[in-house]
GULUMTI-752355 format. One line per field, with one value per atom (N, C-alpha, C): y, z, x; atom name; residue number from 0. Coordinates in pm, whole numbers. Each point is the difference from the previous one (the first is absolute). Layout:
BEGIN
v: (Y,...) $
w: (Z,...) $
u: (X,...) $
atom: (CA,...) $
n: (NUM,...) $
***
This chain:
BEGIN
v: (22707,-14,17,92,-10,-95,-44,-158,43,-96,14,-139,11,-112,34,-151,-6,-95,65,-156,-59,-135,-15,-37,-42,3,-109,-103,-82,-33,158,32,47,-17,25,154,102,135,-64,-60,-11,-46,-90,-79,89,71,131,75,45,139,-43,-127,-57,29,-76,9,120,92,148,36,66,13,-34,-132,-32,26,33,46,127,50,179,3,-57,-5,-5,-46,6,-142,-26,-117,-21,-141,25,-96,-27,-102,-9,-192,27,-109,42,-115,-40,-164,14,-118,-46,-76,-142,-55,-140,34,84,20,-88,6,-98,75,-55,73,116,-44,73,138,0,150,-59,132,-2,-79,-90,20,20,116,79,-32,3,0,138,124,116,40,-93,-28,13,-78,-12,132,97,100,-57,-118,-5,-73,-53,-60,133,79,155,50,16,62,-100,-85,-140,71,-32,71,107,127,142,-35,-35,-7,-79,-80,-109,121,54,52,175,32,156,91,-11,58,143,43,146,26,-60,34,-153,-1,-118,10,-112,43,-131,20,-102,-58,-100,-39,-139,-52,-86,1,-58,-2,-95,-10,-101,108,-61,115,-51,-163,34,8,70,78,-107,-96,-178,-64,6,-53,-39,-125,-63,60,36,-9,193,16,197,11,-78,138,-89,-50,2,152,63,97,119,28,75,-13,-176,-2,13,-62,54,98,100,122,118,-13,117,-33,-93,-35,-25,-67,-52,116,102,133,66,49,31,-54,-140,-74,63,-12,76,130,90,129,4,-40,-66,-54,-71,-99,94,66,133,54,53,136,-104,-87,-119,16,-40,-51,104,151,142,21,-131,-16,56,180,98,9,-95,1,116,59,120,-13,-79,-10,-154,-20,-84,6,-60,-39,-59,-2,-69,-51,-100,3,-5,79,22,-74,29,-32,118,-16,58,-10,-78,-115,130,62,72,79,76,104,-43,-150,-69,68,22,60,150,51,183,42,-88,10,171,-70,123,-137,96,-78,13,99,21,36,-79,-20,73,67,127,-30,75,-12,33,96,148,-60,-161,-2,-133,26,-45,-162,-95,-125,-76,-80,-64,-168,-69,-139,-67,-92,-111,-121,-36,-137,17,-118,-59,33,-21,46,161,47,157,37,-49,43,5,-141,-10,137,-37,88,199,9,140,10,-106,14,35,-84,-5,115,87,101,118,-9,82,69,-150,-32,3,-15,72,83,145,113,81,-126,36,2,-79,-2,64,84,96,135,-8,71,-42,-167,-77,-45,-62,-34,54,-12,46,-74,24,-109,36,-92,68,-104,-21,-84,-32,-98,57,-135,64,-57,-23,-123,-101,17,-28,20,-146,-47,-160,6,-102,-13,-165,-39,-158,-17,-116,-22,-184,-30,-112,-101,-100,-10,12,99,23,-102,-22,-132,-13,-93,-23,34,59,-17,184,117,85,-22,138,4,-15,63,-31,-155,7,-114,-144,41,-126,2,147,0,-88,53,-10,-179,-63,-166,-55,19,10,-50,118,-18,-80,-48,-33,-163,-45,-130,-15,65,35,-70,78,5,39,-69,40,106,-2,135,35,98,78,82,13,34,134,106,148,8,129,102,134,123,82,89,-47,-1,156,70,153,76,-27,113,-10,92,37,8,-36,9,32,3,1,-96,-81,-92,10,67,52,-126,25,-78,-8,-117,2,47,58,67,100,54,141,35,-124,24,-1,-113,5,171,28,138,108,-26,138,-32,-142,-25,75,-51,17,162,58,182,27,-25,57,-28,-89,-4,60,78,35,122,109,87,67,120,58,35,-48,-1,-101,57,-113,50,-62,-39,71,-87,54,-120,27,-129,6,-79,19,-126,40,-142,-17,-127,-17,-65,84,-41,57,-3,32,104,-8,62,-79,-120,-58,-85,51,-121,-54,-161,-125,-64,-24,-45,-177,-34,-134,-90,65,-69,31,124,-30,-84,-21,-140,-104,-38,-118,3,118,-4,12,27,32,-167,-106,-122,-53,18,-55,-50,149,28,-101,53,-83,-135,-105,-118,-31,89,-56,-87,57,-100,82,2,71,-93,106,-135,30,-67,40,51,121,45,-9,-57,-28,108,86,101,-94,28,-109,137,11,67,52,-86,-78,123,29,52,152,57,131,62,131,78,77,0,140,87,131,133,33,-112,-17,190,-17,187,-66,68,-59,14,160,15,17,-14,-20,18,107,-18,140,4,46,97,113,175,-46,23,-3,112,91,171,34,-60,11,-103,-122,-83,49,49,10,198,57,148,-76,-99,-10,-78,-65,-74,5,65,11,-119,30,-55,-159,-90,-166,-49,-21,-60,-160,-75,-141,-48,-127,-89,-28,45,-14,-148,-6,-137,-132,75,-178,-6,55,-68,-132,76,-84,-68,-10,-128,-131,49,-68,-109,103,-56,-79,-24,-72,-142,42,-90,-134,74,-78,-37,40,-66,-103) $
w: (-10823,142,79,101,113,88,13,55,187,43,133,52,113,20,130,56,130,74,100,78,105,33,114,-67,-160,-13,23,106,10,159,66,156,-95,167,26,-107,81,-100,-135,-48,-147,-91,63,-95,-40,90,24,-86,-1,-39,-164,-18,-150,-56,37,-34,-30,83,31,-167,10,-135,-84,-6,-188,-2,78,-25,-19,7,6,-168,-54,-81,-53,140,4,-66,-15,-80,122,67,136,-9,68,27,149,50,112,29,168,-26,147,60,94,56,104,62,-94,-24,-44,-200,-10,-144,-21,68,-34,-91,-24,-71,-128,-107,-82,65,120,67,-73,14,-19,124,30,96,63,69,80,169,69,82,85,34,-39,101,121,68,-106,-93,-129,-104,-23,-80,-148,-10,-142,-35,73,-70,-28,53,-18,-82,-71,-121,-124,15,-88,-17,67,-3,-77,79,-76,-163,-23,-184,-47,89,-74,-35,80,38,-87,71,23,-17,190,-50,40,-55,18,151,97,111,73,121,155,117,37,127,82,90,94,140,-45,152,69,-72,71,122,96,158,60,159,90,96,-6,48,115,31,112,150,67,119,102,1,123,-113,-130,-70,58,6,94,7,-130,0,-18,81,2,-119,-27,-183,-59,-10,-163,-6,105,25,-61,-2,-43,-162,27,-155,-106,-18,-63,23,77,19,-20,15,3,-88,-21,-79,-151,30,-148,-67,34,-8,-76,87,-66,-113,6,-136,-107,12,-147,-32,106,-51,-98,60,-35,-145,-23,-108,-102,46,-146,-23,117,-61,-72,17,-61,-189,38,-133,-113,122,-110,-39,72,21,91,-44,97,-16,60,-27,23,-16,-31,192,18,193,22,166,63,141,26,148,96,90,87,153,-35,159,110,94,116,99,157,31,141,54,82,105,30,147,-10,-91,67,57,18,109,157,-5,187,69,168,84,-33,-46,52,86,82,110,-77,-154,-43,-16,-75,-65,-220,-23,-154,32,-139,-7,-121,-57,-132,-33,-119,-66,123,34,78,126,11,171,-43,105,20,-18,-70,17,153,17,119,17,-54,-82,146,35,97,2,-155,-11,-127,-43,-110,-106,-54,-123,24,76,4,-32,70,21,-211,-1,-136,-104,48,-119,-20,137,-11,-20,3,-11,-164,-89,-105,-42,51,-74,76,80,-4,-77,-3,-107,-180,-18,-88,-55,94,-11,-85,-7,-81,-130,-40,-153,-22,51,-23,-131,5,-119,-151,36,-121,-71,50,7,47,-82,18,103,146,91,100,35,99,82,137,121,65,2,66,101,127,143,1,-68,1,125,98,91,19,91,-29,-103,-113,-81,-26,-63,5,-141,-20,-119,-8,-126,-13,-24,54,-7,75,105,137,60,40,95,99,74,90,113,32,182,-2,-139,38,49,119,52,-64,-125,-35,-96,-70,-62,130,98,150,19,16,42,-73,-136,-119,10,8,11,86,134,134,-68,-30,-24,-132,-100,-127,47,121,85,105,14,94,162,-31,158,96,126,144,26,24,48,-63,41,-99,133,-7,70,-64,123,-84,119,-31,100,87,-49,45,-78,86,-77,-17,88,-13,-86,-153,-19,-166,-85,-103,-112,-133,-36,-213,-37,-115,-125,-20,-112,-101,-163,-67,-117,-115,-112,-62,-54,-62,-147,-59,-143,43,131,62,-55,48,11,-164,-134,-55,-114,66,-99,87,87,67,-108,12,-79,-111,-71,-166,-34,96,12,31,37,104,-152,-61,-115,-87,-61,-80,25,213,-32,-35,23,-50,127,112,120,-9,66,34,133,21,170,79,9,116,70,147,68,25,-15,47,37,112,89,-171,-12,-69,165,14,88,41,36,-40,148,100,130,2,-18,35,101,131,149,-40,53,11,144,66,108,31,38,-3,36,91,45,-131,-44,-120,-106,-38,-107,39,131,68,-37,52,-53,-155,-60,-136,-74,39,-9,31,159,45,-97,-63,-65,-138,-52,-150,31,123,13,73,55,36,134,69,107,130,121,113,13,19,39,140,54,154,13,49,-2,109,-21,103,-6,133,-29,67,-87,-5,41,120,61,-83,-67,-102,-103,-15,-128,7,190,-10,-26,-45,-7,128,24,148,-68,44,-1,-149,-42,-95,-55,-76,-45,-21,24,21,-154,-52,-153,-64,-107,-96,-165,-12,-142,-98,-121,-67,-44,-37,-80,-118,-71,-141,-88,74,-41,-169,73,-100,-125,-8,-147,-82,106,-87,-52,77,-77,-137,36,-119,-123,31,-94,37,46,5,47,90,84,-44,74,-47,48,-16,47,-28,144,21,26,5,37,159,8,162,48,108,50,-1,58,2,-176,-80,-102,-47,82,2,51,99,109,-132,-9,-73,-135,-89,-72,31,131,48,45,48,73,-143,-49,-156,-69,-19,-120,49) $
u: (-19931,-25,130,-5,106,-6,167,27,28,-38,16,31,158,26,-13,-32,-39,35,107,108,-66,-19,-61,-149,-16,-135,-98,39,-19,-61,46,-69,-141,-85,-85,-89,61,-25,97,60,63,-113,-71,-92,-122,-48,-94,49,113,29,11,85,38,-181,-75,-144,-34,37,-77,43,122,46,4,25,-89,-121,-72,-121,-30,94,18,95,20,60,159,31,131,74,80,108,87,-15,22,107,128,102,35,72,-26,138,35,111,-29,63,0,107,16,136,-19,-116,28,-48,-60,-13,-121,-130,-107,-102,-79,-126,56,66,64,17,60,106,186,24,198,9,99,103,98,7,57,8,143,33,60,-113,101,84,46,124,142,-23,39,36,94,-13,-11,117,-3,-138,-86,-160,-42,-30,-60,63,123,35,-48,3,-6,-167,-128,-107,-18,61,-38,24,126,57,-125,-14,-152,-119,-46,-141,34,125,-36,-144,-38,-120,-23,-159,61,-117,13,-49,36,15,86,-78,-59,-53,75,71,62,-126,-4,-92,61,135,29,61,-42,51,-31,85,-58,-67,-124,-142,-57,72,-76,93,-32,82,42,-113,74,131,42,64,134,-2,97,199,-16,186,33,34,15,85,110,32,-26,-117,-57,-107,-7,-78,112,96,87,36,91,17,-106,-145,-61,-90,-15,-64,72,97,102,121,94,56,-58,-103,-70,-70,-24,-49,120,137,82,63,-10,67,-111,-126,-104,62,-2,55,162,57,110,43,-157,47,-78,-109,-21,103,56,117,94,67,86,-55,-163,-16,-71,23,-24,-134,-104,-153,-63,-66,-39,-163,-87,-136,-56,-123,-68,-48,20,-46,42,11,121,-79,-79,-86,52,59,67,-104,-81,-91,83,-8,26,-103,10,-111,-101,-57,-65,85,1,102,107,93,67,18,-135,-9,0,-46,31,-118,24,-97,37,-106,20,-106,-77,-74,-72,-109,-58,-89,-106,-116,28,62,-35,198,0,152,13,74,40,155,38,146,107,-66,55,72,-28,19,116,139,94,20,-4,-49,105,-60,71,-24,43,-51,36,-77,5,38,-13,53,68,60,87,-44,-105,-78,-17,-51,-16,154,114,116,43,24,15,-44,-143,-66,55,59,31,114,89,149,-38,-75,-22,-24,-106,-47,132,88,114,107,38,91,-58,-145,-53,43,-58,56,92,88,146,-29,-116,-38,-116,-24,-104,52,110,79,-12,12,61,-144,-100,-139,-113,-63,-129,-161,75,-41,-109,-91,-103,1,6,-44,-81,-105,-82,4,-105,-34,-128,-41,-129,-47,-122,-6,-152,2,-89,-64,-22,-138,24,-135,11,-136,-3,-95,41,-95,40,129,45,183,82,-43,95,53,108,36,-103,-11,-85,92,148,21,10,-58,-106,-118,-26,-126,-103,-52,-121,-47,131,-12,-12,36,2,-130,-75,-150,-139,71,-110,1,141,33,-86,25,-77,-151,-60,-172,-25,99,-9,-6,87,24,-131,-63,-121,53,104,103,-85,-5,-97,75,168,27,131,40,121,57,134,162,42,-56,94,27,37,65,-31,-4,-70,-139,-109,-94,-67,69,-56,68,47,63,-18,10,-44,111,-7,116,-51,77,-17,-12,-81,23,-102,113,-53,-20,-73,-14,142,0,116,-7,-149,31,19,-75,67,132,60,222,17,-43,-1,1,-143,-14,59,83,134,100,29,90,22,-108,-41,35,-110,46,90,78,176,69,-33,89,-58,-42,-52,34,-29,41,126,37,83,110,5,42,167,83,140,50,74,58,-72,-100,-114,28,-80,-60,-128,-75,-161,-77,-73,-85,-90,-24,-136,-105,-65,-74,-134,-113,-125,-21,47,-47,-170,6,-102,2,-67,-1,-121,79,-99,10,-110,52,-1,126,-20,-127,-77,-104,-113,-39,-41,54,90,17,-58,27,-94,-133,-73,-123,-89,144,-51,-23,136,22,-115,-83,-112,-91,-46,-105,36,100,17,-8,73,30,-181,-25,-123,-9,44,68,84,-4,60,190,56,115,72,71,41,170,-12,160,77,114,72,132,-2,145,105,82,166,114,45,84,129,-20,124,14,-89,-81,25,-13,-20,146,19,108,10,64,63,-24,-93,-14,-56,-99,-58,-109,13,-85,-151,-80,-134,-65,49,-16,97,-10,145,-32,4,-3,93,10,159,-139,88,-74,-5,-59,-40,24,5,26,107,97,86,31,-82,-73,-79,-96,-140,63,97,28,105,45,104,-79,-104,-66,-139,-82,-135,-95,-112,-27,-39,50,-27,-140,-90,-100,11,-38,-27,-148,-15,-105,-34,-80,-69,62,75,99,-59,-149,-118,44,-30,-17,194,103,87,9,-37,0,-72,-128,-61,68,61,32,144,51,47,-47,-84,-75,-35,-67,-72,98,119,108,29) $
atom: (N,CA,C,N,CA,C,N,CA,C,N,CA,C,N,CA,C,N,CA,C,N,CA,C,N,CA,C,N,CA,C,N,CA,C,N,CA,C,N,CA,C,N,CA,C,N,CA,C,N,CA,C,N,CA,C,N,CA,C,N,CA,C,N,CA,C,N,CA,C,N,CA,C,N,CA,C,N,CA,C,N,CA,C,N,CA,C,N,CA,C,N,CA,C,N,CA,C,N,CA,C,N,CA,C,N,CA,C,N,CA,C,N,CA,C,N,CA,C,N,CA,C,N,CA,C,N,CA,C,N,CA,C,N,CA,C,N,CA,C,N,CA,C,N,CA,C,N,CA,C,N,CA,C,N,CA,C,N,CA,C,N,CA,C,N,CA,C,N,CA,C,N,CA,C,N,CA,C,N,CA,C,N,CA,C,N,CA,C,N,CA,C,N,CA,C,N,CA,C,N,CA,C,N,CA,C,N,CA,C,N,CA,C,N,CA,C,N,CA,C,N,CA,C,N,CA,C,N,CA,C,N,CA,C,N,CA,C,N,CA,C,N,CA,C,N,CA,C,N,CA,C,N,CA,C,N,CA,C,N,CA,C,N,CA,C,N,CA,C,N,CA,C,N,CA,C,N,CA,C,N,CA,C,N,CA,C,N,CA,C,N,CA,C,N,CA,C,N,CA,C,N,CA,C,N,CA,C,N,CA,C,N,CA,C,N,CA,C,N,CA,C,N,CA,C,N,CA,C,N,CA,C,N,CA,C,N,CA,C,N,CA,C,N,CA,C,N,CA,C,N,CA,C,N,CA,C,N,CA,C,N,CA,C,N,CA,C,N,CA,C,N,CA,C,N,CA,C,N,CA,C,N,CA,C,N,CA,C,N,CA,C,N,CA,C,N,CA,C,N,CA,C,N,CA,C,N,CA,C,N,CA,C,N,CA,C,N,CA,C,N,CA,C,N,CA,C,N,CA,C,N,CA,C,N,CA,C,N,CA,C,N,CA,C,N,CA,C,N,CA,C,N,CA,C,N,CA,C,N,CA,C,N,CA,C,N,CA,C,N,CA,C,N,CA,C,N,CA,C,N,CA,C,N,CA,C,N,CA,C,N,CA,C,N,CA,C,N,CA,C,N,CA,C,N,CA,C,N,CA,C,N,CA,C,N,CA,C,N,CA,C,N,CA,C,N,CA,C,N,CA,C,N,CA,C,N,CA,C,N,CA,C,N,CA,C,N,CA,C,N,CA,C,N,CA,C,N,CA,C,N,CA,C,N,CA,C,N,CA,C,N,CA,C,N,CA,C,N,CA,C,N,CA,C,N,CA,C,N,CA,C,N,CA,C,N,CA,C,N,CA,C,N,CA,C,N,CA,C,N,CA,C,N,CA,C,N,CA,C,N,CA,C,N,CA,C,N,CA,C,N,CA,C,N,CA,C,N,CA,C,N,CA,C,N,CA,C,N,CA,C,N,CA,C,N,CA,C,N,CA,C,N,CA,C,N,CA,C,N,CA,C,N,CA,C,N,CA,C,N,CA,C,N,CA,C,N,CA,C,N,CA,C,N,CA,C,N,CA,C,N,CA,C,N,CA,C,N,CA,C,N,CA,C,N,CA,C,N,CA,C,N,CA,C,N,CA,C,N,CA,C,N,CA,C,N,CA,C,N,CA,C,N,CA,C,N,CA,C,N,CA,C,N,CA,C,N,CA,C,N,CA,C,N,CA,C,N,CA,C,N,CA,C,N,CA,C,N,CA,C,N,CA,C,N,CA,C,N,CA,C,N,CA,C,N,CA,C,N,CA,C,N,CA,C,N,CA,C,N,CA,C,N,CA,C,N,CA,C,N,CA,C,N,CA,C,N,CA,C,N,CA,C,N,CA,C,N,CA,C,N,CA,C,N,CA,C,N,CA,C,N,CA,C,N,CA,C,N,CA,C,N,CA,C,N,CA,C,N,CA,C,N,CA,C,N,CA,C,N,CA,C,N,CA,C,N,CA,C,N,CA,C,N,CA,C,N,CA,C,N,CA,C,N,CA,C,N,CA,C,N,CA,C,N,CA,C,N,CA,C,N,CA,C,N,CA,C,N,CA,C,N,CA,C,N,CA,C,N,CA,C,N,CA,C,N,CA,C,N,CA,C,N,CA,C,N,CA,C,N,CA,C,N,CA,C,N,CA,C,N,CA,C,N,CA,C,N,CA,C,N,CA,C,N,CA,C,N,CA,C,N,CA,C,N,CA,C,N,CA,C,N,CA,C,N,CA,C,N,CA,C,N,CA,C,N,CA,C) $
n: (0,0,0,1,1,1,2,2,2,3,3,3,4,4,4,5,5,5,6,6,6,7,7,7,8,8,8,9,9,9,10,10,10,11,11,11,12,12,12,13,13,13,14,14,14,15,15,15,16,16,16,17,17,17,18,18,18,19,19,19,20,20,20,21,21,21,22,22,22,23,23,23,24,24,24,25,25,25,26,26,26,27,27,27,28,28,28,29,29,29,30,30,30,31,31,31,32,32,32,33,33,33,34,34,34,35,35,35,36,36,36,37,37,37,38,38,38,39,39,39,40,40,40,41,41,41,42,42,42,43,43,43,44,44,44,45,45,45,46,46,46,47,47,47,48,48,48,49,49,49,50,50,50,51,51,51,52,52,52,53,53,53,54,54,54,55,55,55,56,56,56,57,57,57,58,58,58,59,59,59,60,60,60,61,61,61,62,62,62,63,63,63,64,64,64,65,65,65,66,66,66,67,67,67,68,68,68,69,69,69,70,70,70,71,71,71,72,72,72,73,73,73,74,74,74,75,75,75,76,76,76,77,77,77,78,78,78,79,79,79,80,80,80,81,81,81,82,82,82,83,83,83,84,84,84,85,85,85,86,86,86,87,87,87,88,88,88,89,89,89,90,90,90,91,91,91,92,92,92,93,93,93,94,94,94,95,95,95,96,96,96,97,97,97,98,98,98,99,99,99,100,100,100,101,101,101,102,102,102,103,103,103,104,104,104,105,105,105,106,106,106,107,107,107,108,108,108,109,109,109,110,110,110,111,111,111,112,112,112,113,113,113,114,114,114,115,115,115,116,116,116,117,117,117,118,118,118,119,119,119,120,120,120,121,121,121,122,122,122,123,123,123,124,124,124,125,125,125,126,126,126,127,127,127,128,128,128,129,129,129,130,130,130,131,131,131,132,132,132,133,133,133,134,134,134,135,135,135,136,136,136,137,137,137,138,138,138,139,139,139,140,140,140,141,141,141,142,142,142,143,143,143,144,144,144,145,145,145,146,146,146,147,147,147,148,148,148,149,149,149,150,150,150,151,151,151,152,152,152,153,153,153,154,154,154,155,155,155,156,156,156,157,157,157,158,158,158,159,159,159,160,160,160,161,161,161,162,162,162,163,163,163,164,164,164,165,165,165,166,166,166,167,167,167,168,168,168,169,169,169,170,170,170,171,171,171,172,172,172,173,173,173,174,174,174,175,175,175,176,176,176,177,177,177,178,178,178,179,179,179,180,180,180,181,181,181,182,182,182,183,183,183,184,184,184,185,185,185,186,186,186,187,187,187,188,188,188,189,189,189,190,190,190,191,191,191,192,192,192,193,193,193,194,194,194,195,195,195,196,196,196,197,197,197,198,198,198,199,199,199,200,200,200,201,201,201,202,202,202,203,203,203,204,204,204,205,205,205,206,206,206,207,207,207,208,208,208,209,209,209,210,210,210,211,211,211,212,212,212,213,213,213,214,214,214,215,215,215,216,216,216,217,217,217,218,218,218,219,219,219,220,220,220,221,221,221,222,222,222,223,223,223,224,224,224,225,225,225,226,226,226,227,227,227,228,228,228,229,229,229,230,230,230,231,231,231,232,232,232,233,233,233,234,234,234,235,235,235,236,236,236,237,237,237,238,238,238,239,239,239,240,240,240,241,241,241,242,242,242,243,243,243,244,244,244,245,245,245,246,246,246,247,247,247,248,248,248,249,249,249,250,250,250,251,251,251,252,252,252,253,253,253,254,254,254,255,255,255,256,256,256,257,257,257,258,258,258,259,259,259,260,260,260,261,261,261,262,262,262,263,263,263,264,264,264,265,265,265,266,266,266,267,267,267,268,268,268,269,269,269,270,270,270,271,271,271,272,272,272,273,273,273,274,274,274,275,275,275,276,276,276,277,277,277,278,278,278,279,279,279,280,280,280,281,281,281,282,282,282,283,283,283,284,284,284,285,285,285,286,286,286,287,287,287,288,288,288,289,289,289,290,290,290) $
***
């Protein structure tokens, strides 16, 4: 069996993805900041924990997903040191430890493309990050670049998806809470606008395929070009919870010059790894709802 280590396996997509693959037959290893749930631990601010790791593991495929992901995250360089720093220390600590996996995933994120006042966002278009985390994440995949020689690396730009596990101060995982509490009313923001939130085995089996194919220093959205519109989740929630609930728009909430649709091309995943098919969203909501 080919080994696959996976940093960060202790987020959200880590636990998903760890699952996904041993079930695919993979021999899966995982590390993460406190070392719980028999993971390594790794600090990868830290170069020498990450060499200490690879000599442990050397595996023959890396997928990095550790980060600070969420964009309100109070202290701005921890958004640097581990997104962009902690990124370079991995690359770093392969070439160090002469450990050149057969593929090297680096998640990026969506967020770094910012406003391009479009509706369908592609490779092709200039990123322009708005906040700290967007910023991070592209300094990261810049400075990348440089090891696109040395490693055998692909990037990719997740673009929303959610499933069971999500933190709750995400949108859907907030919604699904809401009706699971049989909350009278619930606090968003702007309710006209459509966005993308895909399955998370969706992200899983991009994953799974991106490594497998035969592709390096690419960048590519994993993202479905699937619009959802916020007010449909509401109603989809209705139906499953069984129950109307009352929305309150929180000013707070809206973005300036917000895009009404929003969702990433798919074009260039599904040409590099062939087309992904998902689960109709009610059925995720659902199995949110029920766990």
């Amino acid at each position: 069996m080919k080994s696959i280590l996976i940093i960060g396996a202790d987020s959200f997509t880590g636990k998903h993805l760890t699952s996904y693959l041993k079930d695919s037959g993979y021999n899966v290893y995982g590390s993460s900041l406190n070392g719980n749930n028999n993971l390594f631990k790794c600090d990868i601010t830290k170069k020498d924990n990450l060499i200490e790791l690879f000599k442990s593991v050397k595996p023959d495929f890396l997928i990095n997903l550790s980060a600070i992901s969420f964009a309100a995250h109070g202290k701005v360089d921890d958004f640097y040191r581990v997104n962009t720093i902690g990124t370079l220390n991995i690359l770093d600590a392969l070439i160090e430890t002469k450990i050149d996996p057969l593929k090297t995933i680096l998640a990026s994120s969506a967020t770094v493309y910012g406003n391009q006042g479009i509706e369908m966002l592609d490779e092709s278009l200039c990123p322009k990050p708005a906040n700290h985390y967007g910023a991070s994440k592209y300094a990261m995949e810049t400075l990348s670049h440089n090891y696109f020689d040395k490693l055998n690396i692909i990037i990719t730009r997740p673009f929303n998806y959610t499933g069971i596990g999500q933190d709750e101060h995400f949108l859907i995982p907030k919604i699904v809470k809401h009706f699971k509490e049989k909350r009278e009313s619930i606090e968003l923001g702007n309710l006209d606008v459509s966005r993308e939130f895909n399955d998370i085995y969706f992200v899983c089996e991009a994953y799974k395929k991106l490594l497998e194919s035969n592709y390096k220093s690419e960048i590519v959205n994993i993202a479905s070009n699937r619009a959802i519109k916020l007010l449909n989740v509401i109603s989809l929630m209705e139906k499953i919870a069984n129950y109307k609930i009352n929305i309150e728009v929180n000013p707070a909430f809206i973005r300036k010059d917000d895009i009404k649709k929003l969702t990433g091309s798919n074009k260039k995943l599904f040409n590099m790894v062939g087309e992904i098919k998902q689960k109709k969203f009610a059925d995720t909501l659902k199995e949110m709802y029920e766990a």
